[in-house]
C-alpha positions as CSV (number, residue, x, y, z in Angstrom):
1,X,98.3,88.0,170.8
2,X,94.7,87.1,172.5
3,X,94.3,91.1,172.2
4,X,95.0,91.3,167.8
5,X,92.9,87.4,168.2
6,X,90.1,89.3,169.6
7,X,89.7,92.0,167.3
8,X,90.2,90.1,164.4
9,X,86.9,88.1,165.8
10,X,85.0,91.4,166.2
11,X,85.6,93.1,163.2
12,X,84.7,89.7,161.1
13,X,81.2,90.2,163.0
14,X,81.2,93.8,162.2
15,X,81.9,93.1,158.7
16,X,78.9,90.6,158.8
17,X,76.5,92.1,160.6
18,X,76.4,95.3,158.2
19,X,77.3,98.1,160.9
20,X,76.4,101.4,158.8
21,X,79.5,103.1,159.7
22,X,81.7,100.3,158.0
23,X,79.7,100.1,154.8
24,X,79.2,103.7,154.6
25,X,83.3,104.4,154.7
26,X,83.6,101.6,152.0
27,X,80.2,103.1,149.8
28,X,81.8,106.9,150.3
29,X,85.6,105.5,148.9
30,X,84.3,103.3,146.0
31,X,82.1,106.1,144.8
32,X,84.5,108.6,144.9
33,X,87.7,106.5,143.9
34,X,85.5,105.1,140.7
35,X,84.2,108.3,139.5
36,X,87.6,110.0,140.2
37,X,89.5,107.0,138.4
38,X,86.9,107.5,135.4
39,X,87.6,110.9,135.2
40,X,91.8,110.8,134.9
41,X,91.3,108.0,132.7
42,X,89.3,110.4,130.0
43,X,91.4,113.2,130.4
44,X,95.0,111.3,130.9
45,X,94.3,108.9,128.1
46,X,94.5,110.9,125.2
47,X,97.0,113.5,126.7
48,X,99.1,110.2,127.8
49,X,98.8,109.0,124.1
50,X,100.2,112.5,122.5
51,X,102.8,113.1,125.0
52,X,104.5,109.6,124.1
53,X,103.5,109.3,120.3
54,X,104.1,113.1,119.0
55,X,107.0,114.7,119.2
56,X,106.9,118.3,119.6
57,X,108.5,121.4,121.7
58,X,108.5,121.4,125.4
59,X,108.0,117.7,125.5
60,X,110.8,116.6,127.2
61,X,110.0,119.5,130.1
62,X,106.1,118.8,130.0
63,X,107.5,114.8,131.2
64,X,109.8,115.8,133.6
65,X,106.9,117.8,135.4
66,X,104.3,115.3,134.9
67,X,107.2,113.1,136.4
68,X,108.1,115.2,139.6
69,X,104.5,115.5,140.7
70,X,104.3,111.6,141.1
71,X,106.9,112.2,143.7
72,X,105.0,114.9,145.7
73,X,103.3,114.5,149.0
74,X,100.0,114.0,149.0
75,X,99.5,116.0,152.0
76,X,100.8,118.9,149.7
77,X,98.8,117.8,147.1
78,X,96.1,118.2,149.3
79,X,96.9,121.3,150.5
80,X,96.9,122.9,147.6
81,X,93.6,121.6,146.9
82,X,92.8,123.1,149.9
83,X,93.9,126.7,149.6
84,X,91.5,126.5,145.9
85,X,88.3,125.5,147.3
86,X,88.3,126.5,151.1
87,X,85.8,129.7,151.4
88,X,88.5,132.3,150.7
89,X,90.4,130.6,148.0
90,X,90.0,131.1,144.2
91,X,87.0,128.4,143.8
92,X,85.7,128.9,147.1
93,X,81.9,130.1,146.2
94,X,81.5,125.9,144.6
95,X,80.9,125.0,148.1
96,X,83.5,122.0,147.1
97,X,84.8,121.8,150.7
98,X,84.3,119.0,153.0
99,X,82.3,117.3,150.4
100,X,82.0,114.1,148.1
101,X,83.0,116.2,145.3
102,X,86.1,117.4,146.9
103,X,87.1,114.0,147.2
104,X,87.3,113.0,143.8
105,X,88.4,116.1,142.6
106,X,91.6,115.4,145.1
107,X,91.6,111.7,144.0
108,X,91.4,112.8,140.5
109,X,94.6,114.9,140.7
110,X,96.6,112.1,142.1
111,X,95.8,109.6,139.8
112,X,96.2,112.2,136.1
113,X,99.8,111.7,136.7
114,X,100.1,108.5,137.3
115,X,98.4,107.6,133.8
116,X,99.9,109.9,131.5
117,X,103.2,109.4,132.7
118,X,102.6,105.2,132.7
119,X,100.9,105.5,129.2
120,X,103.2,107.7,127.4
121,X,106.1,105.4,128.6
122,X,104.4,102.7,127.4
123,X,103.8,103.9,124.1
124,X,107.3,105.0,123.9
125,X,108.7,102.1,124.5
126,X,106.4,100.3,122.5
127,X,108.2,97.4,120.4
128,X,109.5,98.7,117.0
129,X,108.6,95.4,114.8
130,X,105.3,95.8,116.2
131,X,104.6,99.5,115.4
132,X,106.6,99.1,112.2
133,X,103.9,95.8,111.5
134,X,100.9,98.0,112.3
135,X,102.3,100.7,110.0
136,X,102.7,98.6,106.9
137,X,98.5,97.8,107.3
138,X,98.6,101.9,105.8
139,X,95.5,102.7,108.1
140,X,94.5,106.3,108.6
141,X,95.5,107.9,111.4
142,X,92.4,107.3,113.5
143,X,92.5,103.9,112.8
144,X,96.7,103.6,113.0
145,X,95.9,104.9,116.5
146,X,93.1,103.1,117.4
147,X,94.9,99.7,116.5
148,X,97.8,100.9,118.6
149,X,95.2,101.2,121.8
150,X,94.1,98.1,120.8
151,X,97.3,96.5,121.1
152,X,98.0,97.7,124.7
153,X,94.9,97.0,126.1
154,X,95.7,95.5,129.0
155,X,98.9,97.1,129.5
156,X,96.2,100.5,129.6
157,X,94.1,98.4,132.1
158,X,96.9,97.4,134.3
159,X,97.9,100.9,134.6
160,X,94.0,102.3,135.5
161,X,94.2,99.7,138.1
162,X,97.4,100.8,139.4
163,X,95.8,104.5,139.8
164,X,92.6,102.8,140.9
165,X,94.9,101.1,144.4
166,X,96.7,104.2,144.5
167,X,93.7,106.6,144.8
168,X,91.8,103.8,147.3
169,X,94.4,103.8,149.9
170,X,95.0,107.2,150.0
171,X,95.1,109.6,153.3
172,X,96.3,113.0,153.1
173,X,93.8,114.3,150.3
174,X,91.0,112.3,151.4
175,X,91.2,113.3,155.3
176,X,92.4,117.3,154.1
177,X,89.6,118.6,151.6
178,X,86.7,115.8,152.7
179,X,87.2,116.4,156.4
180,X,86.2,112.7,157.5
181,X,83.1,113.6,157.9
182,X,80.6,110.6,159.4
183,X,78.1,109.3,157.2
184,X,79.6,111.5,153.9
185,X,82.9,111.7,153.6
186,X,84.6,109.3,155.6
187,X,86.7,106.8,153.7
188,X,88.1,103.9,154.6
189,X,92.0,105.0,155.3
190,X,90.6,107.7,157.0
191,X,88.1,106.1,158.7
192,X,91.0,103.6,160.2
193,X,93.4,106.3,161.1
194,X,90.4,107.8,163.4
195,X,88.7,104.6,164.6
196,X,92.4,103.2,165.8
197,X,93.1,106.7,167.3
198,X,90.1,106.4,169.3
199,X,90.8,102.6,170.4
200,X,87.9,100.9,168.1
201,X,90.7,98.5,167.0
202,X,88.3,96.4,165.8
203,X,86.8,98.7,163.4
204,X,90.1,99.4,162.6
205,X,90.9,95.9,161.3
206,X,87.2,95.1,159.5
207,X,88.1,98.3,157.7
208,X,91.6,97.3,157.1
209,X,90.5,93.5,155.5
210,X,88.5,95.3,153.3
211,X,91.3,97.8,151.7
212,X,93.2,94.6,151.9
213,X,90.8,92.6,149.9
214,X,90.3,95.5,147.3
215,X,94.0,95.8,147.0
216,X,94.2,92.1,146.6
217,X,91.9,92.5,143.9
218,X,93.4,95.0,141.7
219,X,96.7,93.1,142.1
220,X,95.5,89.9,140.9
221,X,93.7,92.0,137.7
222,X,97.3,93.3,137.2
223,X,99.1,89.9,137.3
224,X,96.8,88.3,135.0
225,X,96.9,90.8,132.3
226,X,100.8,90.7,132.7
227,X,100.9,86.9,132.0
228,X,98.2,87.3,129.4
């Protein structure tokens, strides 16, 4: 107990004190999760928003893949990331490897997924009366849709933030196509998983408060927008 005691007290004073390696996993994951997160929200949005309003062929096979790839591994994910951009692969002459870019690039393709398939659930199973009470305003389509987005506002935030925790407490991807490198691409998850393996329990934890914290975060942001 004295042992867990003691580290606690040493990463609070590492938190405080502003060791560069700490804030520089934490800079390195907030950067890269926020950009990443921006990214699948633009593309996922409207592609989650057609796949659960239209109704068209293939739809029901389009959802069941979106659906199996929120189940995949992410070290798989990130493997397959991996064979694209390493220096033989397909995209290997972007330099993306072992870089800040390949991080949000992996981040990006965990959290697409997750927001379509959350958002075109949700607009499926959006209350008739409702829809039926926007309908009967006979707004254009732009604005018929626009009103529905409206509506679900902070159902659609809840389920960013969801991606958002996802994406920061991820491993696999982050330690496969950033390489945990010191100083660039080192991220908080991965950044514990080496500073533990090494016996810096201490960093471990002032790294693990933080993820903590953040997660505490997004999950209050979700509860409040449920009750609201």
């Amino acid at each position: 107990m004295d042992y867990i005691l003691e580290g606690l007290k040493q990463s609070i004073f590492l938190l405080f004190s502003g060791d560069e390696s700490i804030y520089s996993a934490i800079y390195t994951t907030l950067l890269s999760s926020t950009i990443s997160i921006i990214l699948a929200f633009l593309v996922g949005f409207p592609l989650g928003f057609a796949l659960g309003f239209f109704d068209f062929k293939l739809k029901r096979f389009i959802k069941l893949l979106i659906n199996t790839s929120l189940s995949f591994p992410t070290v798989a994910i990130g493997l397959i990331i991996y064979a694209f951009i390493s220096y033989k692969g397909p995209l290997g002459n972007l330099n993306l490897l072992f870089t800040t870019k390949a991080l949000i690039l992996g981040q990006f393709v965990l959290a697409l997924p997750i927001i379509i398939a959350l958002f075109s659930n949700l607009i499926e199973n959006m209350n008739p009366k409702h829809f039926l009470l926007i309908k009967s305003f006979h707004l254009s389509s732009i604005r018929l849709i626009l009103t529905i987005i409206y509506e679900l506002r902070f159902a659609l935030i809840s389920i960013v933030a969801l991606a958002y925790g996802r994406i920061v407490a991820e491993v696999g991807v982050a330690m496969m196509v950033g390489g945990n490198i010191k100083y660039d691409t080192r991220t908080i998850t991965t950044a514990i998983s080496l500073e533990t393996s090494k016996g810096e329990f201490a960093r471990g934890i002032a790294l693990a408060l933080v993820l903590i914290t953040l997660s505490f975060f997004l999950n209050f942001i979700i509860h409040k927008l449920k009750r609201d």
